[in-house]
C-alpha positions as CSV (number, residue, x, y, z in Angstrom):
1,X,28.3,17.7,-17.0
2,X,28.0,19.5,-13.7
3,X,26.0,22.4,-15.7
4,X,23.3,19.7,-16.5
5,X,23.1,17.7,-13.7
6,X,22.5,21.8,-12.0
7,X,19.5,21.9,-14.5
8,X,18.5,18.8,-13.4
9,X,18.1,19.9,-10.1
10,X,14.5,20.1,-8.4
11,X,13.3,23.7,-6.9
12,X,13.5,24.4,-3.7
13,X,9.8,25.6,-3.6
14,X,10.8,28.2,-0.9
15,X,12.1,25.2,1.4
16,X,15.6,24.0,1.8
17,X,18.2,23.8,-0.8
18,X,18.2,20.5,-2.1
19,X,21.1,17.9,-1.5
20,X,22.1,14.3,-0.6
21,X,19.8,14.0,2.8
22,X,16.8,17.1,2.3
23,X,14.2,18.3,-0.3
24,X,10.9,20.1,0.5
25,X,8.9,17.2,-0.1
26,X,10.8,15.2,2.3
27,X,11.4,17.8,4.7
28,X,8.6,17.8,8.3
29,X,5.1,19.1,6.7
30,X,4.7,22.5,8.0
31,X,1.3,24.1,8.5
32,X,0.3,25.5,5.5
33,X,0.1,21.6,3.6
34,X,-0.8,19.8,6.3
35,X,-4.4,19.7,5.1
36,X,-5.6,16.3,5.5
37,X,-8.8,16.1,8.2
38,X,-10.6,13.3,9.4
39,X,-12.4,13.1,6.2
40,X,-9.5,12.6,4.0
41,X,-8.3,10.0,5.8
42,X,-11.7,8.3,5.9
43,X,-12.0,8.4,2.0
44,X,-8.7,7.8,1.1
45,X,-9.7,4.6,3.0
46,X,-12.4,3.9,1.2
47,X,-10.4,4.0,-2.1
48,X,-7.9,1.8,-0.9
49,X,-10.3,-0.8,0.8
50,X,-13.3,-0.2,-1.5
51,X,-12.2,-1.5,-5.0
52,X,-11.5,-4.7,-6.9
53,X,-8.4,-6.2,-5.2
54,X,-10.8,-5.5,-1.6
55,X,-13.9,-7.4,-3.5
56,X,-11.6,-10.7,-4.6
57,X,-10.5,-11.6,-1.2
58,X,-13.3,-14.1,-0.1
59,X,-12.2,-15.9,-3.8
60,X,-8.3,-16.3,-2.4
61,X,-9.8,-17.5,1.1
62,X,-12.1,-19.7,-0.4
63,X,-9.5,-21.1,-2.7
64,X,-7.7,-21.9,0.3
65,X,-10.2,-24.0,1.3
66,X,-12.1,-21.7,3.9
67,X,-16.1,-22.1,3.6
68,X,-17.9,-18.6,3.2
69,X,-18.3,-18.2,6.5
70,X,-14.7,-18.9,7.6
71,X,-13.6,-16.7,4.8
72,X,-15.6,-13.8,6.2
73,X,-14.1,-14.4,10.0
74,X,-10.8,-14.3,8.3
75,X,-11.4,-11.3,7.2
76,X,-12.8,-9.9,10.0
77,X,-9.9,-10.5,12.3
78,X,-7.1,-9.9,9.5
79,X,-9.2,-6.4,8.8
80,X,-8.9,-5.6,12.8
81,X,-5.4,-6.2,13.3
82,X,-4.7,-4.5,10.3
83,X,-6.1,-1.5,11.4
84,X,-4.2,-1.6,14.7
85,X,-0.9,-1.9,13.0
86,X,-1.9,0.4,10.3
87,X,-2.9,3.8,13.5
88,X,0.2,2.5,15.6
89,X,2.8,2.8,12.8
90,X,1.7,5.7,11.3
91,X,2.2,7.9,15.0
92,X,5.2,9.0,13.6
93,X,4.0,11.1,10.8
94,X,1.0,12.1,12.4
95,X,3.3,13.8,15.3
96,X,6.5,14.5,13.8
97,X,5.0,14.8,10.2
98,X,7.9,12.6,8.9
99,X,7.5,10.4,5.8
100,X,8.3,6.5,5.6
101,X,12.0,7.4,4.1
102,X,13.2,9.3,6.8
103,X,11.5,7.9,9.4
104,X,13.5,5.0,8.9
105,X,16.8,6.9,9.0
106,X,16.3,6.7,13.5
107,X,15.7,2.7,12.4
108,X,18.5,1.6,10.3
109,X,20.6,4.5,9.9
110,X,21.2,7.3,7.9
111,X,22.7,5.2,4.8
112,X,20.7,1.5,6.3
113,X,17.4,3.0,5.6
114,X,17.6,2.1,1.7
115,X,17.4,-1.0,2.0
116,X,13.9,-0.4,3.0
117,X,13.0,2.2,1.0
118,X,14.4,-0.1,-2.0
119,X,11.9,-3.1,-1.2
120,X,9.0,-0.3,-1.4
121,X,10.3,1.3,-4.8
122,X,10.4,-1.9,-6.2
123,X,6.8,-2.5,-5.0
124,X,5.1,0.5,-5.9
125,X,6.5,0.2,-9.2
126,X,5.0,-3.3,-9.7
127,X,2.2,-2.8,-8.1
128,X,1.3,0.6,-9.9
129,X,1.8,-1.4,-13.4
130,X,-0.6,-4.5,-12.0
131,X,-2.9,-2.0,-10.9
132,X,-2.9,0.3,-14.3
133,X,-3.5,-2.9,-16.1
134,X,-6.3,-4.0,-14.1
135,X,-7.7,-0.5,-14.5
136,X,-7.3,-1.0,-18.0
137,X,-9.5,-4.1,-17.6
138,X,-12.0,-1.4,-16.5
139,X,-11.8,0.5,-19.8
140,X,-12.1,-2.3,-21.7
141,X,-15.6,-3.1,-20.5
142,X,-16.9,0.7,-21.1
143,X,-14.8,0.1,-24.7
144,X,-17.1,-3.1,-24.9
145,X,-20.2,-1.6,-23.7
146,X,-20.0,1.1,-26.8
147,X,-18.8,-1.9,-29.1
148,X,-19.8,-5.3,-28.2
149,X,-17.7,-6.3,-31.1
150,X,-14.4,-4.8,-29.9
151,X,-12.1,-7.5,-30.2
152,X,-13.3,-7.1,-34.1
153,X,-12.9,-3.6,-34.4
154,X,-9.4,-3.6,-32.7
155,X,-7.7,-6.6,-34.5
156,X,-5.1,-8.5,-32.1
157,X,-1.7,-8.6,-33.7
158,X,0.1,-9.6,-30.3
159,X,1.0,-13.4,-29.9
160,X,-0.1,-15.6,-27.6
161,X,2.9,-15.5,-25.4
162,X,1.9,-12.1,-24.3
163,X,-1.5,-13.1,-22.9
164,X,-3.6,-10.5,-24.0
165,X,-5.1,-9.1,-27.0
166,X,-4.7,-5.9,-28.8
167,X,-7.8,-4.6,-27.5
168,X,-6.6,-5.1,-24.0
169,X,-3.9,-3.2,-24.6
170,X,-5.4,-0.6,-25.9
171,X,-7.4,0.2,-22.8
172,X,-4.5,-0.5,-20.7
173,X,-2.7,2.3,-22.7
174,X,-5.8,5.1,-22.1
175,X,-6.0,4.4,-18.6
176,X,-2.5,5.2,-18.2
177,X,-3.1,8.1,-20.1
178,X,-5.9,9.6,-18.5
179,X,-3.9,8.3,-14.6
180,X,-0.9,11.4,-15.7
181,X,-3.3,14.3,-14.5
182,X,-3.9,12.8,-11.3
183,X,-0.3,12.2,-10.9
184,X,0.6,15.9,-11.1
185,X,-1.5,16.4,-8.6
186,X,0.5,17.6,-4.9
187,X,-0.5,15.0,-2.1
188,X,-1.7,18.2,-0.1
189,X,-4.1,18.6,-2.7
190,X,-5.7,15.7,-3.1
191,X,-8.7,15.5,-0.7
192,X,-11.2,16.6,-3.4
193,X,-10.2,13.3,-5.7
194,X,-10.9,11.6,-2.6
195,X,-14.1,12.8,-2.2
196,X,-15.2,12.2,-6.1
197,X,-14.0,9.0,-5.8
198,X,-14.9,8.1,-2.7
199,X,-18.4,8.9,-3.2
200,X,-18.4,6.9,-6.6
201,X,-17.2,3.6,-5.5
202,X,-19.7,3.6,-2.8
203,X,-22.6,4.2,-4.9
204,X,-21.4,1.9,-7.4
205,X,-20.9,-1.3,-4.3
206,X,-24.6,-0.2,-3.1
207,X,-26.0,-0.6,-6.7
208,X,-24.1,-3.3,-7.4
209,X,-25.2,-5.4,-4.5
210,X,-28.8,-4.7,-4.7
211,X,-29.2,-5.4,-8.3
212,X,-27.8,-8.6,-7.5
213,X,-29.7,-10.0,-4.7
214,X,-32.9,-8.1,-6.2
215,X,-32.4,-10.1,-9.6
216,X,-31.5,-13.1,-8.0
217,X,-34.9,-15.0,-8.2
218,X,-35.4,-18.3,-7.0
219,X,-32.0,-19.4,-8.1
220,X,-31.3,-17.9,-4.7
221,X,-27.5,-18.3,-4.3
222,X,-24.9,-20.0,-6.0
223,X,-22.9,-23.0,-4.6
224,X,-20.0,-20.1,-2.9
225,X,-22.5,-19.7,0.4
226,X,-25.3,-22.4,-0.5
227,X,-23.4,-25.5,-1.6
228,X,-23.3,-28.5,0.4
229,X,-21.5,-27.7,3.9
230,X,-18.0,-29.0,4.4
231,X,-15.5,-29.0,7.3
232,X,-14.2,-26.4,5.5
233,X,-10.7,-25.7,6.7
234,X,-8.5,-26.5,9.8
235,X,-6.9,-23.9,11.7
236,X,-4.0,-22.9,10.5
237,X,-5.7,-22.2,7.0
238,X,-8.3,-20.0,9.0
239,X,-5.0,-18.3,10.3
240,X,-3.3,-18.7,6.6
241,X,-6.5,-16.3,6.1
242,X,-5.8,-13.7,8.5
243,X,-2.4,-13.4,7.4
244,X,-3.3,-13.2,3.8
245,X,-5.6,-10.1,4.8
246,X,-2.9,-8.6,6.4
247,X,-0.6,-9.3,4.1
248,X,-3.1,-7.3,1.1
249,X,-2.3,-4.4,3.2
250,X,0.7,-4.8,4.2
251,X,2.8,-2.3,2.0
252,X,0.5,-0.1,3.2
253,X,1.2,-0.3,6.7
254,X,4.4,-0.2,6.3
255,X,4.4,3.4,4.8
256,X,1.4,5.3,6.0
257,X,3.3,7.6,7.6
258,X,4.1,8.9,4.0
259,X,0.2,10.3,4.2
260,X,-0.1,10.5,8.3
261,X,2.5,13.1,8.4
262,X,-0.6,15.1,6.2
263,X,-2.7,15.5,9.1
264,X,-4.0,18.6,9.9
265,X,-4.0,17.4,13.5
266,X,-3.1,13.7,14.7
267,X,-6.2,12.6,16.3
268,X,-7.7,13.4,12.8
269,X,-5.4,10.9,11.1
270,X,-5.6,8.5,14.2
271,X,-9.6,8.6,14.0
272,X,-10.5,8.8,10.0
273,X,-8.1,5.4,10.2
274,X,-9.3,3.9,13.2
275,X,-13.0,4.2,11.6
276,X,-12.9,4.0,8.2
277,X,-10.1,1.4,7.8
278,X,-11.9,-2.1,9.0
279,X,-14.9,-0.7,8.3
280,X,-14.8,-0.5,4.5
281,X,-12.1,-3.4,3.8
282,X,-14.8,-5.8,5.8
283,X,-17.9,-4.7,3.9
284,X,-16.2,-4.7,0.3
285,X,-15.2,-8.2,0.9
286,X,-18.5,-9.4,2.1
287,X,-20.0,-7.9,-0.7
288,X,-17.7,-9.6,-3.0
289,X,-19.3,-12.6,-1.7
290,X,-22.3,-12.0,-1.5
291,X,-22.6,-10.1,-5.2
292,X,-20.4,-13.3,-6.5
293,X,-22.9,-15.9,-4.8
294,X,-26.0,-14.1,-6.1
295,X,-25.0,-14.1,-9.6
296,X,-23.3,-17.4,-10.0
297,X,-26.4,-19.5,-11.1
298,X,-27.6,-16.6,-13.9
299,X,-24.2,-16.7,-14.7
300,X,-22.8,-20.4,-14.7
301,X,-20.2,-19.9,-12.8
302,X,-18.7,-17.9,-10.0
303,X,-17.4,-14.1,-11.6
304,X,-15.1,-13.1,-8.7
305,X,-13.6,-10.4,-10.8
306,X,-15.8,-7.4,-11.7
307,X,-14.7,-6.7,-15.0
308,X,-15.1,-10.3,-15.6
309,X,-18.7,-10.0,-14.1
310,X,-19.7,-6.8,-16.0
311,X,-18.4,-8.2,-19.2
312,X,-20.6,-11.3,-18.7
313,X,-23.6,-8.6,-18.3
314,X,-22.9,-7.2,-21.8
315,X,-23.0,-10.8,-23.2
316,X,-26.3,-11.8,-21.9
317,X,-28.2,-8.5,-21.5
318,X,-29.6,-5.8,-24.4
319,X,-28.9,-2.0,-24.5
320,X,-30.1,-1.5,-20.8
321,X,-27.5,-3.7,-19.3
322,X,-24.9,-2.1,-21.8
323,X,-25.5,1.4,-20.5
324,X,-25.3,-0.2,-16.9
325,X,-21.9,-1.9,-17.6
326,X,-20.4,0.9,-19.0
327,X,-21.2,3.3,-15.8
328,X,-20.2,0.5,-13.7
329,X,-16.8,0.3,-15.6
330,X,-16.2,4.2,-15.7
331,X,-16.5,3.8,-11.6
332,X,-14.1,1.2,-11.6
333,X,-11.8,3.2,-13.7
334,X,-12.3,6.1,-11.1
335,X,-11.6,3.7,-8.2
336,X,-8.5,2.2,-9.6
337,X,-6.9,5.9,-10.4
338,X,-7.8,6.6,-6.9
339,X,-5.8,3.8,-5.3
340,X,-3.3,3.6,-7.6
341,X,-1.9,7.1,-7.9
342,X,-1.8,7.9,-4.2
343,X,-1.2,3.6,-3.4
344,X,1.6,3.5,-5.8
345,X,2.7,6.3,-7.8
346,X,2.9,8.7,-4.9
347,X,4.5,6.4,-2.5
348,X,7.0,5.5,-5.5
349,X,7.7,9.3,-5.3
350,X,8.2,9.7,-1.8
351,X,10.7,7.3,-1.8
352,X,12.5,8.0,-4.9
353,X,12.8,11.8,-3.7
354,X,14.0,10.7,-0.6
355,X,16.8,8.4,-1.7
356,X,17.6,11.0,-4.5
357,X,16.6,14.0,-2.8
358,X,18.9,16.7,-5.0
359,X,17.5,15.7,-8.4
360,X,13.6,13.8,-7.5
361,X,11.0,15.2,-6.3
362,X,7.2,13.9,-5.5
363,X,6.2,14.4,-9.0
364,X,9.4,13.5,-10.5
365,X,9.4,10.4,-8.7
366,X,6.0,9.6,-9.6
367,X,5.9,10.2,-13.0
368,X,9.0,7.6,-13.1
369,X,7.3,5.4,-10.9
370,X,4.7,5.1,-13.7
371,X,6.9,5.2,-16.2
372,X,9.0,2.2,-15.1
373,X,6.3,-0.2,-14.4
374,X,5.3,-0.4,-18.4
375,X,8.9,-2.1,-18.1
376,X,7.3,-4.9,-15.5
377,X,5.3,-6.1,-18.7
378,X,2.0,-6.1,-16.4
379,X,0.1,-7.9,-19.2
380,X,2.2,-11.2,-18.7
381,X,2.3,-10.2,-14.9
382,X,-1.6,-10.5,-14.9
383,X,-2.1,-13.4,-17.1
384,X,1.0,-15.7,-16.8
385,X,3.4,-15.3,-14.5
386,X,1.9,-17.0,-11.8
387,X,4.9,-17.9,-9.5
388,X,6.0,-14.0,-9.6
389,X,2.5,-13.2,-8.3
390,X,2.9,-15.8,-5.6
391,X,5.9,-14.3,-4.6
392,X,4.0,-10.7,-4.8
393,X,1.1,-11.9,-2.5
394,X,3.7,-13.2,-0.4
395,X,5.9,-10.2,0.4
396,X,4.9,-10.0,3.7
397,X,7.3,-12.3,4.6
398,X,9.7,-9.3,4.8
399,X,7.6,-6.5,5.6
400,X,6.4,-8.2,8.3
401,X,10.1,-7.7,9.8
402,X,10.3,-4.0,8.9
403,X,7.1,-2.9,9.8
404,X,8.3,-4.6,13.1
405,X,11.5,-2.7,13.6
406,X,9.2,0.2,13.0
407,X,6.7,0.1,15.6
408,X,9.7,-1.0,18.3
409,X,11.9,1.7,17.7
410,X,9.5,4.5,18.1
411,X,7.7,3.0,21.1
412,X,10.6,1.5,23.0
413,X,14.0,2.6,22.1
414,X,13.4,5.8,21.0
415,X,10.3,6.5,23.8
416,X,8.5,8.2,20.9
417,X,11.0,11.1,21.2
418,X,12.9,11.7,18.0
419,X,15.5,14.3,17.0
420,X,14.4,15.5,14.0
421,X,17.4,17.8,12.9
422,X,19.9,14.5,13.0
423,X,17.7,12.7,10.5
424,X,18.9,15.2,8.0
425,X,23.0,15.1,8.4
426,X,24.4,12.2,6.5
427,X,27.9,12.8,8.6
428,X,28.9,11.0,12.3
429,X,27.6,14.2,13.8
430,X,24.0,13.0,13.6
431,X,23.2,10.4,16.4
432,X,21.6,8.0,13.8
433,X,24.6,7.5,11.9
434,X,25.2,4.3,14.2
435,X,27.8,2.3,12.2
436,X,29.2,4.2,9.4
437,X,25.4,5.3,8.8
438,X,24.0,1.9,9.5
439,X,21.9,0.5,11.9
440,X,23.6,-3.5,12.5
441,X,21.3,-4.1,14.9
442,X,18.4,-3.5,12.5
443,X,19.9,-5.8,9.7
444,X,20.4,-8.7,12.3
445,X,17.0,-8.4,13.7
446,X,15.3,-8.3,10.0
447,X,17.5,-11.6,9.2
448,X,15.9,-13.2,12.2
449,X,12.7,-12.3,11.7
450,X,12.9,-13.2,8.5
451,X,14.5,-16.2,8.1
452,X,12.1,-18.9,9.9
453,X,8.9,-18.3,7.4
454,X,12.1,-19.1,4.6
455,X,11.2,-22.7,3.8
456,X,7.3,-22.4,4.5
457,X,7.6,-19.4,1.7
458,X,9.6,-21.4,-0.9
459,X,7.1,-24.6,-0.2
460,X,4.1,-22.0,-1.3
461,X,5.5,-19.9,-4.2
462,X,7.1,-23.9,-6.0
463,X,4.9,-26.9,-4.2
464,X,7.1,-29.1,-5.9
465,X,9.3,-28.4,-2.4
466,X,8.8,-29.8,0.9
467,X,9.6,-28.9,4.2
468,X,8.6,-30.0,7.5
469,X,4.9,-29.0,8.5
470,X,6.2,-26.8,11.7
471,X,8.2,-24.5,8.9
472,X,4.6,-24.4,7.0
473,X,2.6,-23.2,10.0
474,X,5.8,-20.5,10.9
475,X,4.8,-19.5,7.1
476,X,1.1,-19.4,7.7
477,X,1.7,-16.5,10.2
478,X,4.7,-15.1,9.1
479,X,3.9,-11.4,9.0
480,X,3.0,-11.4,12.7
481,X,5.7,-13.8,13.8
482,X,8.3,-11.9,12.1
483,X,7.0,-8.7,13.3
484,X,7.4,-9.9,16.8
485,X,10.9,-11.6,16.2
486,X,12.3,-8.9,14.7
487,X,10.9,-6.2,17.3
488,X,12.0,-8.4,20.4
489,X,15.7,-8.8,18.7
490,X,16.0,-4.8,17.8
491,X,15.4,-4.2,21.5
492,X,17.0,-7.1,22.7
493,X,20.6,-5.8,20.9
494,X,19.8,-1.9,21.7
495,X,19.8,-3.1,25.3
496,X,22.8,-5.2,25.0
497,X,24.7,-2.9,22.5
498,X,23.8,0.3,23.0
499,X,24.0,3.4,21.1
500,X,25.1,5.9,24.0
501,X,24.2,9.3,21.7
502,X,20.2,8.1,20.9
503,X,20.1,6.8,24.5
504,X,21.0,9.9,25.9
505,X,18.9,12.1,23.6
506,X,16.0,9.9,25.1
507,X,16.8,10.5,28.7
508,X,17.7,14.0,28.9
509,X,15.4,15.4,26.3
510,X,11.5,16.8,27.3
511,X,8.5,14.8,27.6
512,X,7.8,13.3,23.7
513,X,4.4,16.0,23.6
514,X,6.4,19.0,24.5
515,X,9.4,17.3,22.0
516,X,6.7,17.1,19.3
517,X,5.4,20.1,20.6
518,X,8.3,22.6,19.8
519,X,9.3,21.1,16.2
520,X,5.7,21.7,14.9
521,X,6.3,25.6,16.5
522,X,9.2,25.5,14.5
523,X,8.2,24.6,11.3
524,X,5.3,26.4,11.3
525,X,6.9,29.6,12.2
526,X,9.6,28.8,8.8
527,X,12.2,27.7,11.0
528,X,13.6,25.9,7.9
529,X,15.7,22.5,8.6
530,X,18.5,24.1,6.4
531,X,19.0,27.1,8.9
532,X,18.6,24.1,11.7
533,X,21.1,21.9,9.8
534,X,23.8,24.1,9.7
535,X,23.5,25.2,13.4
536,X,23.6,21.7,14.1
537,X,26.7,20.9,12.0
538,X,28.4,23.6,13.1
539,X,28.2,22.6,17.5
């Protein structure tokens, strides 16, 4: 046994020997990969905020009862805050080039920190399996552009239970297949699929849009922006609708330092976010409703989804719109593969290689990642199991807390000055061992900024529950409301309970830029954290 589980081991890639705490991919990014400029981070932006999930969003805020015009305020303001949590808790990586995983070792401790990283396994998994199937919506309409007939040509022998057809799964099946290049692909490496995809998305939404409003004729728009004007909704569903926007993103903030710590140099991944980040995620979702609006009367009915939409183009148009639909679902299937590889599959890699370090690495953990979510059953995900997506859509109700604790332990307990070396020694010698390696003060402050958007969250995901309307309202901005509980209760119970080793790291150590400052000398001269390590162990 201990001769395979050797072979299992990962390389060390001419970093550190693998074990419990340290592997190269989870090691500070030295010089030679951190290769990420401004425009990486710009088009990585645009992939994440620029693709189906990005163009639904007015539907969910309309469904809540928003008007159009609501919707896109919503948005607006959800997009902005995003972005501001989004720059601010990825600072971390950009300076200290740390990933998600181990920044959260100086959070909850060296053993507390899988609890997070847990929550975010499980969600990249699910998400990446979501994701893949919606991409393989994307196939199916190039499948059905070739073969109008498809459903005839590929049989369905799957019952109805499942919620999808043969055919369906089919394309599901090739877009997973043709996702496993990309996947192999080293995060350091990826800036030229960004710029492919990037570039295709965008001329995809600028075609789209046009052809819609130029083929619109005097139907002008459909009932979405020109029906008859309600009140619309009051204003806790307008700040239901922020939340919501936030809470689309909010895995994402919660682990950007995974792709911050990437940056060639910090102001490049502070700037291609800052930019690119509200800009993109506001116009997709604007011209989700406006491409929606513009096509409902040709149509019948309002095509939110753009498979959907593109399918209904193949129904009621000849060769021309075929050709059309099929390019417009080969750039969906582009877009999807470039937010869900780096969204999901990567960031299910970073994590797994962090919590098993000795035998995962990036790809390894990707690849399994993948793997794993055909066991989520995304068809029945997609098409039936409604109260699981409400849960989904939801999550924020815990990240909120996290991405809290976060944000206040870089900023105020820590002072933005970290010492890096501890993060690797799982042993009392590291000064974010805490309490038998965890963090208490972490795990009570998540409890409490968790538990008051409770009831309002089990009223949403089964309505058949009722709580008191205050609870609701708690719910309706419960990623901002926990963040804040949660941050003021972490530094409320450092300041009460101390933990005398990090606070006097913070007071006797250098200025946090000459700090960051003397790590990125080091690992850029191949001052390996092994070497470090054991120096460290050893005084």
């Amino acid at each position: 046994m201990k001769a395979f589980l050797k072979r299992l081991e990962v390389d060390s890639d001419g970093g550190p020997v693998p074990d419990r705490w340290i592997n190269n991919d989870i090691k500070p990014i030295e010089a030679s990969r951190r290769t990420w400029g401004f425009w990486t981070f710009h088009n990585f932006w645009v992939l994440v905020n620029s693709n189906i999930s990005s163009f639904m969003t007015g539907s969910s805020l309309i469904a809540l009862g928003l008007t159009w015009w609501q919707a896109i305020i919503a948005i607006v303001i959800g997009q902005l805050l995003s972005t501001i949590l989004v720059v601010v808790n990825s600072l971390p990586g950009a300076y200290y080039h740390l990933g998600f995983p181990v920044a959260n070792r100086y959070v909850w401790g060296m053993y507390g920190s899988a609890f997070v990283i847990w929550n975010r396994i499980l969600l990249s998994v699910v998400w990446y399996g979501f994701q893949s199937w919606i991409g393989g919506e994307c196939v199916y309409v190039c499948l059905q552009a070739i073969w109008p007939n498809l459903e005839q040509r590929i049989p369905n022998h799957l019952s109805a239970s499942t919620g999808t057809t043969s055919a369906s799964f089919v394309s599901y099946v090739i877009f997973m297949v043709i996702s496993l290049p990309v996947i192999y692909v080293r995060p350091h490496n990826l800036k030229y699929l960004f710029y492919g995809s990037a570039a295709t998305i965008l001329i995809f939404e600028i075609v789209l849009l046009i052809w819609s409003l130029a083929t619109m004729g005097d139907t002008g728009f459909g009932s979405t922006i020109s029906g008859p004007e309600s009140s619309g909704g009051s204003g806790w569903n307008i700040a239901f609708g922020i939340i919501s926007t936030i809470g689309s993103i909010a895995a994402g903030i919660l682990n950007q330092n995974d792709y911050a710590r990437f940056a060639r140099k910090p102001r490049d991944a502070v700037w291609g976010q800052l930019i690119s980040f509200p800009f993109y995620a506001i116009t997709c979702a604007i011209v989700g409703i406006l491409v929606t609006a513009a096509t409902q009367e040709r149509f019948g009915e309002a095509k939110w989804n753009l498979p959907t939409l593109l399918s209904a183009v193949i129904e009621h148009g000849g060769s021309r719109s075929r050709a059309a639909a099929f390019f417009g679902g080969a750039a969906l299937v582009i877009s999807q593969i470039g937010v869900n590889v780096p969204g999901n599959a990567l960031a299910g890699g970073f994590d797994l290689a962090a919590t098993f370090p000795q035998y995962i690495n990036i790809r390894r953990g990707a690849y399994l990642t993948a793997l794993v979510s055909i066991a989520c059953n995304p068809w029945k995900l997609v098409n039936t199991a409604t109260t699981f997506l409400a849960v989904l859509s939801s999550y924020s109700v815990f990240l909120g807390p996290m991405t809290g604790l976060m944000i206040s332990s870089y900023f105020i307990i820590n002072q933005r000055k970290i010492k890096v070396d501890d993060l690797f020694i799982g042993n009392s010698s590291s000064i974010y061992w805490y309490t038998m390696g965890v963090n208490w003060r972490a795990v009570v402050a998540w409890i409490c900024g968790t538990v008051p958007s409770l009831p309002g969250f089990a009223a949403y995901v089964k309505p058949s529950v009722v709580v008191p309307t205050g609870l609701t309202h708690i719910y309706y901005i419960c990623f901002l409301s926990g963040l804040a509980i949660s941050a003021a209760v972490y530094c409320s119970l450092h300041y009460l309970f101390p933990v005398l080793a990090v606070r006097d790291f913070v007071q006797t150590s250098p200025p946090a830029e000459v700090l960051m400052r003397e790590y990125r000398e080091r690992w850029d001269r191949g001052d390996e954290v092994e070497t470090i390590l054991t120096e460290t162990t050893k005084s």
